[in-house]
DRENFIKOL-637138 format. One line per field, with one value per residue (C-alpha): y, x, z; residue in one letter. Coordinates in steps of 0.05 Angstrom, whole numbers, padded with zeros to 5 digits. Layout:
N
north Y | ...
east X | ...
up Z | ...
type A | ...
END
This chain:
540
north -00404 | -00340 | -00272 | -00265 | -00334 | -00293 | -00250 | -00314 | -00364 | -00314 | -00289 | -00372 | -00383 | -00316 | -00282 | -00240 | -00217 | -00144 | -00143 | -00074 | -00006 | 00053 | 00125 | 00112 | 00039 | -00032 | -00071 | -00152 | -00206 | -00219 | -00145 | -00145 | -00210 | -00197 | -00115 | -00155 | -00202 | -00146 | -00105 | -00155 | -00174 | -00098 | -00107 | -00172 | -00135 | -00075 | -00122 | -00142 | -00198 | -00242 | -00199 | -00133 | -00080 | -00032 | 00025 | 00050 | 00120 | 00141 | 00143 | 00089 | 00076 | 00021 | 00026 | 00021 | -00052 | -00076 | -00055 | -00093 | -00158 | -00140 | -00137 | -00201 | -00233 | -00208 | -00239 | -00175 | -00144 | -00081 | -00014 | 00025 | 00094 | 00144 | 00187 | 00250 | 00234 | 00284 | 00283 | 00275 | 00219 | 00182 | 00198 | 00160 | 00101 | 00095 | 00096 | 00047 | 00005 | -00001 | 00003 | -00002 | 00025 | 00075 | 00072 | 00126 | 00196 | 00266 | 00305 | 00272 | 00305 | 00357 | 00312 | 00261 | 00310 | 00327 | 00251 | 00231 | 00263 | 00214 | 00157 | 00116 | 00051 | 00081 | 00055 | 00071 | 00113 | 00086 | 00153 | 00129 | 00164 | 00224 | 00242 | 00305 | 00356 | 00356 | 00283 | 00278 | 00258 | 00233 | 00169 | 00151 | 00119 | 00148 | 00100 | 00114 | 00064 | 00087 | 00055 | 00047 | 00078 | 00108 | 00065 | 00002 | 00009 | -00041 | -00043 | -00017 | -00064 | -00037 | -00006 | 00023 | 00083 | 00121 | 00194 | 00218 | 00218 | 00161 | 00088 | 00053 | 00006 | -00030 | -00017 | -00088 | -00075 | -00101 | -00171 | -00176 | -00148 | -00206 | -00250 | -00228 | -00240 | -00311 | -00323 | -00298 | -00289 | -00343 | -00316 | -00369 | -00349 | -00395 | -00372 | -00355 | -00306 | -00229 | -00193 | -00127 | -00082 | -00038 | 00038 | 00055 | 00113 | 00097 | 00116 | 00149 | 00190 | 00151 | 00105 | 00028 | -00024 | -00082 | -00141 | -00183 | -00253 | -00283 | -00339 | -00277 | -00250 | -00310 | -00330 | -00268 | -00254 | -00330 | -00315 | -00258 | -00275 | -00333 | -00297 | -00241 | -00294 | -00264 | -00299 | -00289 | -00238 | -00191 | -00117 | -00080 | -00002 | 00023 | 00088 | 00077 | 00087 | 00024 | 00039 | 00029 | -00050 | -00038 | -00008 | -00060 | -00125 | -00098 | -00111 | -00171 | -00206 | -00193 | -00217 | -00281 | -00296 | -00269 | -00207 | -00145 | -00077 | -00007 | 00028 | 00110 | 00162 | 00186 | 00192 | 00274 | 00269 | 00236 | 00237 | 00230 | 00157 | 00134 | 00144 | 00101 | 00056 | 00060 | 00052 | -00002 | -00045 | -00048 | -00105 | -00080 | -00020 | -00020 | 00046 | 00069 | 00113 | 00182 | 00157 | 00132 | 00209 | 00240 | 00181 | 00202 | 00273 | 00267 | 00295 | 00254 | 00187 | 00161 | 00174 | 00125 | 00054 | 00012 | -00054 | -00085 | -00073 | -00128 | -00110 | -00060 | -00064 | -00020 | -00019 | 00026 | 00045 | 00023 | 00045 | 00087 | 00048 | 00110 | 00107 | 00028 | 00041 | 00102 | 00056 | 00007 | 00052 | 00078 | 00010 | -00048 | -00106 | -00088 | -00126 | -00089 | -00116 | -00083 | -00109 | -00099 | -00104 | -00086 | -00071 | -00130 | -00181 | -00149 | -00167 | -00188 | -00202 | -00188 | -00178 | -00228 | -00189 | -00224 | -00205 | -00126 | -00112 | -00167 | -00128 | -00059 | -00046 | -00112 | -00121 | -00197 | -00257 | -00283 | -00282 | -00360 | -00395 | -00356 | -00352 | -00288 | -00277 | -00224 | -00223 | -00185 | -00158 | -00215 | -00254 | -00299 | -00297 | -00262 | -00284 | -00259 | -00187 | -00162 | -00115 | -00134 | -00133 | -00166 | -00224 | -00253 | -00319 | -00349 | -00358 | -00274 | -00247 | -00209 | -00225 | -00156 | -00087 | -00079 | -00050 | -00055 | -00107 | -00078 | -00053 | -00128 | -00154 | -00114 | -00133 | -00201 | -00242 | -00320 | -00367 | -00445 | -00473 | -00470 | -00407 | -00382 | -00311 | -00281 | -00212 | -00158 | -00115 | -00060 | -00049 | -00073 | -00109 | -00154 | -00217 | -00234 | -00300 | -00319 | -00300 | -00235 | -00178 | -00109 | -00054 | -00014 | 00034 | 00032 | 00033 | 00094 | 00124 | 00108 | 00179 | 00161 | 00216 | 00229 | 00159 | 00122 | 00094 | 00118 | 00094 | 00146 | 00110 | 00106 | 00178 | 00185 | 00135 | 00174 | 00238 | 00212 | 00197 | 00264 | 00297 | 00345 | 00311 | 00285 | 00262 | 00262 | 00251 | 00245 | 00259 | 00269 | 00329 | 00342 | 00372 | 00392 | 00354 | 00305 | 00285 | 00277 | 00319 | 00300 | 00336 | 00332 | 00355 | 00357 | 00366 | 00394 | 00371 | 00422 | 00480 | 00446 | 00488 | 00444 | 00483 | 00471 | 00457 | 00413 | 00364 | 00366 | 00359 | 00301 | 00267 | 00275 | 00246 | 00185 | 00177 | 00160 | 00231 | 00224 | 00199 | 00281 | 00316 | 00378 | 00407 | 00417 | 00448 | 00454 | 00450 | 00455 | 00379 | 00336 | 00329 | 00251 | 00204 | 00177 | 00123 | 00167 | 00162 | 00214 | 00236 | 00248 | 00263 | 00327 | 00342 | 00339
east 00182 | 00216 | 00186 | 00250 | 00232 | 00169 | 00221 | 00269 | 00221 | 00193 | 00253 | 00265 | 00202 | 00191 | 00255 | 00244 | 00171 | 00171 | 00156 | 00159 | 00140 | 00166 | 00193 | 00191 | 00234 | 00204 | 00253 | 00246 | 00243 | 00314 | 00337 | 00313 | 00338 | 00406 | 00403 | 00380 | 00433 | 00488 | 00457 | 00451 | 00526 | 00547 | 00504 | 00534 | 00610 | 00587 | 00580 | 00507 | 00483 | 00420 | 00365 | 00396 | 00356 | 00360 | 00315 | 00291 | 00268 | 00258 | 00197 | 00156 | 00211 | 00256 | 00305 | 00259 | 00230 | 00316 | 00330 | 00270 | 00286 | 00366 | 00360 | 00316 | 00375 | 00412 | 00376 | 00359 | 00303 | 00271 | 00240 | 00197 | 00193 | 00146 | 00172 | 00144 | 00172 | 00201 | 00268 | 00231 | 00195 | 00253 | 00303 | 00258 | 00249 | 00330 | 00337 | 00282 | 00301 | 00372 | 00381 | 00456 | 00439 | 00396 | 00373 | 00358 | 00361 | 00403 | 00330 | 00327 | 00395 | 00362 | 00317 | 00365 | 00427 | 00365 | 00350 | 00422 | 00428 | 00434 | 00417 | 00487 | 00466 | 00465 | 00534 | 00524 | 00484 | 00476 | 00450 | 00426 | 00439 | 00486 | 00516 | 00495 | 00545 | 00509 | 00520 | 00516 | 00569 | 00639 | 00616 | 00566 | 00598 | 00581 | 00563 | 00540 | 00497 | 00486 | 00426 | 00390 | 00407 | 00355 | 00296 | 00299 | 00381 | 00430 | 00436 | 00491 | 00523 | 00520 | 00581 | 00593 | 00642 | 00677 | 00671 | 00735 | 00754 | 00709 | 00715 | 00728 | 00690 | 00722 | 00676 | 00664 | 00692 | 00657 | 00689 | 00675 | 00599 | 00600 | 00617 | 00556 | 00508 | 00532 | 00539 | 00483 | 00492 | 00466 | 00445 | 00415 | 00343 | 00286 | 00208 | 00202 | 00253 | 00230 | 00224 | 00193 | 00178 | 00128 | 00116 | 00048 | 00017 | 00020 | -00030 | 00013 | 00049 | 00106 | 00101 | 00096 | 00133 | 00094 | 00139 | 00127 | 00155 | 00171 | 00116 | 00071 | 00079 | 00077 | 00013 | -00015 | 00004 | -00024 | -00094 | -00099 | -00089 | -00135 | -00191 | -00173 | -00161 | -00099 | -00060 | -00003 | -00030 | -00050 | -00026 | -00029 | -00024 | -00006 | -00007 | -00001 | 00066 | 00112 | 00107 | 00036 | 00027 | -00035 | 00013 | 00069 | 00030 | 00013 | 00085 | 00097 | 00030 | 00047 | 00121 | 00092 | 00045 | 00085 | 00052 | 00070 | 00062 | 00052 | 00085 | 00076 | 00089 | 00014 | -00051 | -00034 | -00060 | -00114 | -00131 | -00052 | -00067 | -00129 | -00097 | -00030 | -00092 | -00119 | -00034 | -00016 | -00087 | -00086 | -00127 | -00125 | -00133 | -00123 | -00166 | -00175 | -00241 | -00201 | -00184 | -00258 | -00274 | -00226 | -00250 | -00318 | -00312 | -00281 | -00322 | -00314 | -00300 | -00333 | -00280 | -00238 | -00222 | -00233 | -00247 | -00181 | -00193 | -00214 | -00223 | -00220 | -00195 | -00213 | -00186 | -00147 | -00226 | -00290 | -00314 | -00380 | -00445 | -00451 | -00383 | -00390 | -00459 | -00426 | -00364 | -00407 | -00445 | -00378 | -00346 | -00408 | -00359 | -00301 | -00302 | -00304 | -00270 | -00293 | -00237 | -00215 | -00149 | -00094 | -00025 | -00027 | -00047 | -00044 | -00120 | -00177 | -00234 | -00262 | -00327 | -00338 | -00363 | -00422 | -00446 | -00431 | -00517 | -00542 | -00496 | -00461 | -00451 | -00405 | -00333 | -00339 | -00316 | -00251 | -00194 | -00176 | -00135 | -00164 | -00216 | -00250 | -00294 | -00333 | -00326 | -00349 | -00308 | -00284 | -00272 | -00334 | -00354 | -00425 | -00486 | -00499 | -00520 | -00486 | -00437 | -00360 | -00283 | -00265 | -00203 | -00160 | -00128 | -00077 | -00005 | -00019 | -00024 | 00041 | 00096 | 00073 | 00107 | 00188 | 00209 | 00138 | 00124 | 00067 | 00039 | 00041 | 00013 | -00048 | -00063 | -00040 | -00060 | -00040 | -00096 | -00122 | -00052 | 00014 | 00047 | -00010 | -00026 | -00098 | -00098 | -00145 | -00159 | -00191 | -00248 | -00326 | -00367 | -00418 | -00433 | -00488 | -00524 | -00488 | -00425 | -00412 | -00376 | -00401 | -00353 | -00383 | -00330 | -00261 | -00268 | -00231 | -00282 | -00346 | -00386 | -00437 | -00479 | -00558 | -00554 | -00533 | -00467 | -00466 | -00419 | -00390 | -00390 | -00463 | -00464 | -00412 | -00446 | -00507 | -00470 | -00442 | -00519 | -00525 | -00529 | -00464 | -00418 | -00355 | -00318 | -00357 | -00324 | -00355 | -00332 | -00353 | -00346 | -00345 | -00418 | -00446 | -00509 | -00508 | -00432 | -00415 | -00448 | -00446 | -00399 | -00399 | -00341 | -00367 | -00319 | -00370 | -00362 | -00344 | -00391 | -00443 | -00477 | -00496 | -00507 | -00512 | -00589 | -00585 | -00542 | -00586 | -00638 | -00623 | -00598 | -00658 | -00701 | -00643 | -00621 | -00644 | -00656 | -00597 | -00550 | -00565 | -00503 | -00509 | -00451 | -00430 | -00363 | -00347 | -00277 | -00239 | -00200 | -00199 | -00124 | -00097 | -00045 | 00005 | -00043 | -00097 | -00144 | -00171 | -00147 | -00196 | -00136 | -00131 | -00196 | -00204
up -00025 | -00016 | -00042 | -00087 | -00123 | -00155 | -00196 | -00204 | -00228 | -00271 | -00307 | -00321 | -00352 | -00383 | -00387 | -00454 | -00429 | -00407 | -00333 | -00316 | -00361 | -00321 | -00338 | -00422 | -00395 | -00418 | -00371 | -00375 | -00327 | -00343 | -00340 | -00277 | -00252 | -00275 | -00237 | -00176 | -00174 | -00177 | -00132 | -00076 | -00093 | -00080 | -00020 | 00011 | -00011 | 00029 | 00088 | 00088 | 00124 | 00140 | 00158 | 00159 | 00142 | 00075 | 00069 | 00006 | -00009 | -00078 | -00119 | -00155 | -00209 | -00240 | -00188 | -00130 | -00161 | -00175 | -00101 | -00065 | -00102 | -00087 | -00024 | -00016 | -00053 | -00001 | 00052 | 00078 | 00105 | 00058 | 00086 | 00031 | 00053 | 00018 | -00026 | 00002 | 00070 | 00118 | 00155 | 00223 | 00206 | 00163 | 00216 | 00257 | 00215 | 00205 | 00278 | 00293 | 00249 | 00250 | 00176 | 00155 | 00082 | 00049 | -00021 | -00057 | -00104 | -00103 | -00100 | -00042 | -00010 | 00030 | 00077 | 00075 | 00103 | 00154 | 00175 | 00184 | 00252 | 00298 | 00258 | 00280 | 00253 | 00186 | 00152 | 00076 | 00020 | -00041 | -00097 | -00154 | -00212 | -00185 | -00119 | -00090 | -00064 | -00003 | 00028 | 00107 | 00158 | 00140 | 00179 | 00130 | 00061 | -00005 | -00060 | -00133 | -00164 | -00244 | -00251 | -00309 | -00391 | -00438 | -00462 | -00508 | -00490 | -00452 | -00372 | -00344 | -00296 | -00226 | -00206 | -00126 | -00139 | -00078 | -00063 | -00039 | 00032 | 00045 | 00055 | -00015 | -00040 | -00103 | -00176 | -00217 | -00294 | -00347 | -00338 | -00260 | -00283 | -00329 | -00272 | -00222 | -00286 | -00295 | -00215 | -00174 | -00100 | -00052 | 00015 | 00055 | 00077 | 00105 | 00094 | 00167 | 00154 | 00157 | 00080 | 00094 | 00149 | 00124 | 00166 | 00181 | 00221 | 00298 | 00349 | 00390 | 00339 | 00307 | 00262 | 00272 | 00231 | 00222 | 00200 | 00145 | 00141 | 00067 | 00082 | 00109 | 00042 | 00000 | 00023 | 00017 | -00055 | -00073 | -00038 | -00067 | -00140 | -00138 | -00122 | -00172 | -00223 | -00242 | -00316 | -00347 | -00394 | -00343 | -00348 | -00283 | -00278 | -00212 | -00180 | -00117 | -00075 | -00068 | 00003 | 00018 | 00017 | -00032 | -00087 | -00067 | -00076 | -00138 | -00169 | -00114 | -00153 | -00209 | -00209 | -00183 | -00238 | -00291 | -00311 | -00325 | -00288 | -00309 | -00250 | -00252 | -00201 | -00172 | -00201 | -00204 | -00279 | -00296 | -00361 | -00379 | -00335 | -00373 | -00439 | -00416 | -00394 | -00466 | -00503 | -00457 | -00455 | -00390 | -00358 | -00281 | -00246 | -00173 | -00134 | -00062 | -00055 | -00065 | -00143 | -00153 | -00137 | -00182 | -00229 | -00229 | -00229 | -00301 | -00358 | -00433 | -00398 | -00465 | -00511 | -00472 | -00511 | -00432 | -00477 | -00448 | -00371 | -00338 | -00264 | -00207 | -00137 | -00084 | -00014 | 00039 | 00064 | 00040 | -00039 | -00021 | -00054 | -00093 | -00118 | -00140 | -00176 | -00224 | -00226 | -00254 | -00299 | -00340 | -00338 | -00349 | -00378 | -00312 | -00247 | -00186 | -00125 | -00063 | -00016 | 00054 | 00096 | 00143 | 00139 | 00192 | 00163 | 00082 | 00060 | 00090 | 00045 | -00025 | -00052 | -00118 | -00168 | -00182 | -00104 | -00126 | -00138 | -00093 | -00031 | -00043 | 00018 | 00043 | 00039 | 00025 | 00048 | 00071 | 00028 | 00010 | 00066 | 00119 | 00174 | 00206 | 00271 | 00297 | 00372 | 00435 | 00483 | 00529 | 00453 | 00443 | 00377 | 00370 | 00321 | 00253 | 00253 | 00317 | 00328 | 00344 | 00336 | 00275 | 00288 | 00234 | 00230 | 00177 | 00144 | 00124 | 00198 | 00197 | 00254 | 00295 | 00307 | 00301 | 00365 | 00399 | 00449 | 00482 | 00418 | 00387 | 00454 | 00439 | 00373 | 00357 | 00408 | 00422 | 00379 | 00387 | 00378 | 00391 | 00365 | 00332 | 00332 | 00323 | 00297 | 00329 | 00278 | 00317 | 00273 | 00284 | 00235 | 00228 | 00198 | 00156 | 00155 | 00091 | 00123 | 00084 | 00127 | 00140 | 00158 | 00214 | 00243 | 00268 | 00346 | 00357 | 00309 | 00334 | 00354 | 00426 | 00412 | 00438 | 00476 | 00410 | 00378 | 00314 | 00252 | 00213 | 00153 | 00148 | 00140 | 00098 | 00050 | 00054 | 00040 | -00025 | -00051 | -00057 | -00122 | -00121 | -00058 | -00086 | -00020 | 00048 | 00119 | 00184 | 00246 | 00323 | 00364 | 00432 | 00448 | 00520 | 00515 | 00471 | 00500 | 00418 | 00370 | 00287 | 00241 | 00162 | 00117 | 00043 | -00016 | -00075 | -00153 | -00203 | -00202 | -00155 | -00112 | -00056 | 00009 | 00085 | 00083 | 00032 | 00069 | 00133 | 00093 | 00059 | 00123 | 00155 | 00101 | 00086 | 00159 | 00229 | 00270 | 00315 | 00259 | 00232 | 00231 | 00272 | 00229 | 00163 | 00134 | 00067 | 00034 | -00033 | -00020 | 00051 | 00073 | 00055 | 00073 | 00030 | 00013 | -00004 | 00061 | 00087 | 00139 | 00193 | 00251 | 00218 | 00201 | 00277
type X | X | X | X | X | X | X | X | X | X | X | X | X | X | X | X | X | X | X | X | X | X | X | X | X | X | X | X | X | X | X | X | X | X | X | X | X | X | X | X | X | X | X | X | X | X | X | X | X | X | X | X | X | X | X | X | X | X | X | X | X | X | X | X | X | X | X | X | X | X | X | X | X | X | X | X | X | X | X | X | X | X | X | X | X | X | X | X | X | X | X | X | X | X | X | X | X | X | X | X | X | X | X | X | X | X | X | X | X | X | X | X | X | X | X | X | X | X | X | X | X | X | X | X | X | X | X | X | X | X | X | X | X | X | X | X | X | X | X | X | X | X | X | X | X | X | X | X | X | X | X | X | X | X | X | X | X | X | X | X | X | X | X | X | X | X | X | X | X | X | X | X | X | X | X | X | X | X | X | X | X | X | X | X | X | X | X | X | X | X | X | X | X | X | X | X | X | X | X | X | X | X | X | X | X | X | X | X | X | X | X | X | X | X | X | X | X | X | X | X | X | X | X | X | X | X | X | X | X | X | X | X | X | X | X | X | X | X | X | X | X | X | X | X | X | X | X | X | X | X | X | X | X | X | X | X | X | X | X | X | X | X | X | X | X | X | X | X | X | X | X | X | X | X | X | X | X | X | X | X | X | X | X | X | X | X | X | X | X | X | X | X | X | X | X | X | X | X | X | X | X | X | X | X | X | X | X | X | X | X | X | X | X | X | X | X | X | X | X | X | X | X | X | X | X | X | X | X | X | X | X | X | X | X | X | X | X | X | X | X | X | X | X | X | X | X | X | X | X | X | X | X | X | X | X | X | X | X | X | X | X | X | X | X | X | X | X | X | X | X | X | X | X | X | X | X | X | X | X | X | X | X | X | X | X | X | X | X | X | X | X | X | X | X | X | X | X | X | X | X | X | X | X | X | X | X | X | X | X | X | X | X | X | X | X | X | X | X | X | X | X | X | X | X | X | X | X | X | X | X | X | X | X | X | X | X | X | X | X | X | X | X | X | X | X | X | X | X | X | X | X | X | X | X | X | X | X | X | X | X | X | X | X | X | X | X | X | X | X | X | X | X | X | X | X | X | X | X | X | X | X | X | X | X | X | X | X | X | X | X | X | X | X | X | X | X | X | X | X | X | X | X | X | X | X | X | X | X | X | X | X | X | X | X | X | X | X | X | X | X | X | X | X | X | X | X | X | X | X | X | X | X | X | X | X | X | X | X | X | X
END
């Protein structure tokens, strides 16, 4: 199975059934199958081949869902970018990866005239919507794609229009568009074949493509829908960037079980969220720990209709135990899925509900189809309730880092057979008797301070006990005695007036002496990443 066959089988069974509500647009399975289809034609006619790679940088829209499954079609290789990305960083990416095409808007002209320099592989834009006057190198083709027409209205076939002075590319008419409906393209692609490279944040600067095969994917999407229980009636709002794997599975599961998705821009409003939540009956709600905040910070909660939302995922970090007990408080009838993963290897484990009260503080077991083991340094797996590196193993442990050899060397490592690869996720945990996973730290985070190793996320949980802490983050600083010494950053809720003492004090009556911070700074918002971490790089 291919990750394009979620959209295909799914506009055969279902092809009247809305898929995807977007920007005032209820778009069905077969809308989108038939967009697909032409756009992966235009592709192959632009001279895209087998595992090429197109890039995509727009934001979460119609378009951006049509070009992922296009270029699958195509039996190319897609590149989400976030939307908010600079020219630095996407100049980067289009280098890296040797992407022949780039997908994407007019706002976007400005960075985009930026990131062309130097980016040679780069052969053609395609603007959807409008071509700027502003466009890059003469080397670079110009395409317009028109997208999509007003709500409830017809699609417009895709056309690829020349700008003048460039190379041509010839515009299907009606009756050609006709042709590429009835005829859809038939690149030859087998599972081991590579569907995504996703861009995450490297540790030494740039950013590192992991590489996701279609069986990678696949399997990933299946484990994580049984465990979810996912059914056809499910209606999924996400907020979340298509470019942060969380967000992207979101439409990927969906597809594949033939449900629909509520796709919007950001969580920037909340309340205008909750009520398209309420209008849409909305059955999931996918979180990270920085939406729980906003979530809970949210006066008149009550006046909400929430009878039609089933469940809540949380991942990207771990939901603080405070954050899942208010959670649980405004929503009784929802399941909560604490969950965690990696870009690597997509998820990791899940918390079942019913484990929520009994164990707050876990993030589960292994996903279906997969096995986990905490090991110590020279990799011998250690006994329940020790310390060590968590390892993945199974069909979802990506295919390692484009470009990277050493990097992949480090991380996925050869496993019991041949041409297995064990991932090393870099983060401790330990194991309970039962076989539930703890999250202790990621290595690099770990503070050594007063003789002791101490896990920031213990603190941080304690932190957000605390009457008045909305967000809490912990991090170590260099100290003269104590080679480490403890700093908190506390974001306050609305008009609480929670002060420097208070946080001391209530660490040294929650916590163990030398897990105290020795600092405190307070501050109006923590700076985030585009998937809505925190992120502590900066703080430090």
């Amino acid at each position: 199975m291919l990750v394009q066959h979620f959209l295909e089988h799914s506009a055969a069974r279902l092809p009247n059934k809305v898929a995807l509500i977007c920007d005032g647009k209820r778009l069905t399975y077969s809308e989108i199958n038939q967009q697909a289809d032409q756009l992966a034609s235009a592709l192959m006619g632009l001279g895209i081949k087998r595992q090429d790679r197109v890039v995509i940088f727009m934001d979460n829209s119609a378009e951006s869902v049509i070009s992922l499954f296009g270029i699958l079609k195509a039996g190319a290789i897609f590149i989400m970018v976030n939307a908010t990305m600079k020219a630095k960083k996407l100049n980067y990416i289009l280098k890296d990866s040797g992407a022949r095409v780039l997908i994407t808007n007019a706002n976007k002209a400005r960075i985009i005239h930026e990131a062309l320099d130097g980016a040679s592989g780069l052969e053609h834009v395609l603007w959807v919507g409008s071509i700027p006057a502003v466009i890059g190198p003469s080397s670079v083709s110009m395409h317009l794609w028109n997208g999509l027409l007003s709500p409830n209205s017809d699609l417009r076939p895709f056309t690829l229009s020349t700008v003048e002075g460039l190379t041509s590319v010839s515009s299907p008419s009606a009756s050609s568009a006709a042709v590429l409906k009835r005829s859809a393209p038939n690149a030859v692609c087998i599972d081991i074949d590579l569907a995504a490279i996703i861009y995450t944040s490297g540790s030494t600067g740039e950013p590192k493509g992991v590489m996701s095969a279609h069986y990678n994917m696949v399997a990933a999407a299946k484990s994580i829908t049984q465990y979810i229980g996912n059914v056809e009636n499910d209606i999924i709002l996400n907020v979340l960037p298509l470019s942060f794997d969380y967000g992207l599975y979101q439409v990927l599961m969906a597809f594949l079980f033939g449900g629909t998705v509520v796709l919007e821009k950001s969580f920037l409003y909340p309340y205008r969220i909750l009520e398209k939540v309420v209008e849409e009956k909305v059955t999931g709600f996918p979180l990270v720990p920085t939406m729980a905040a906003l979530l809970l910070q949210m006066e008149d909660l009550s006046k909400f209709n929430f009878s039609h939302l089933r469940y809540m995922t949380n991942t990207a970090a771990a939901l603080p135990v405070a954050y899942i007990r208010k959670l649980q408080s405004i929503f009784p009838q929802v399941k909560i899925f604490s969950m965690y993963g990696l870009t690597e290897c997509k998820r990791v484990s899940y918390l079942p509900p019913d484990q929520v009260d009994k164990r707050p503080d876990s993030v589960g077991i292994p996903i279906p189809n997969e096995e986990v083991f905490v090991v110590d340094e020279n990799g011998n797996e250690v006994p329940p309730g020790q310390v060590g590196e968590l390892v993945i193993r199974g069909s979802n442990v990506m295919q390692g880092y484009w470009n990277a050899l050493e990097e992949t060397a480090k991380r996925y490592r050869p496993g019991r057979y041949r041409g297995e690869a064990l991932l090393y996720s870099g983060d401790l945990f330990r194991r309970d008797e039962e076989g539930y996973l703890y999250f202790v730290a990621r290595k690099d985070d770990m503070i050594k301070t007063k003789g002791e190793r101490v896990s920031p996320k213990e603190i941080e949980n304690a932190l957000c006990e605390l009457e008045g802490v909305a967000e809490a983050a912990v991090i170590g600083v260099p100290d003269e005695i104590f080679g480490q010494a403890i700093k908190a950053f506390v974001v306050q809720k609305k008009g609480a007036g929670v002060k420097e003492k208070d946080v001391v004090g209530y660490c040294t009556k929650n916590l163990e002496s030398f897990m105290v911070p020795k600092y405190v700074e307070f501050m109006d918002s923590f700076p985030k990443s585009p998937s809505g971490k925190i992120d502590k790089k900066q703080l430090k």
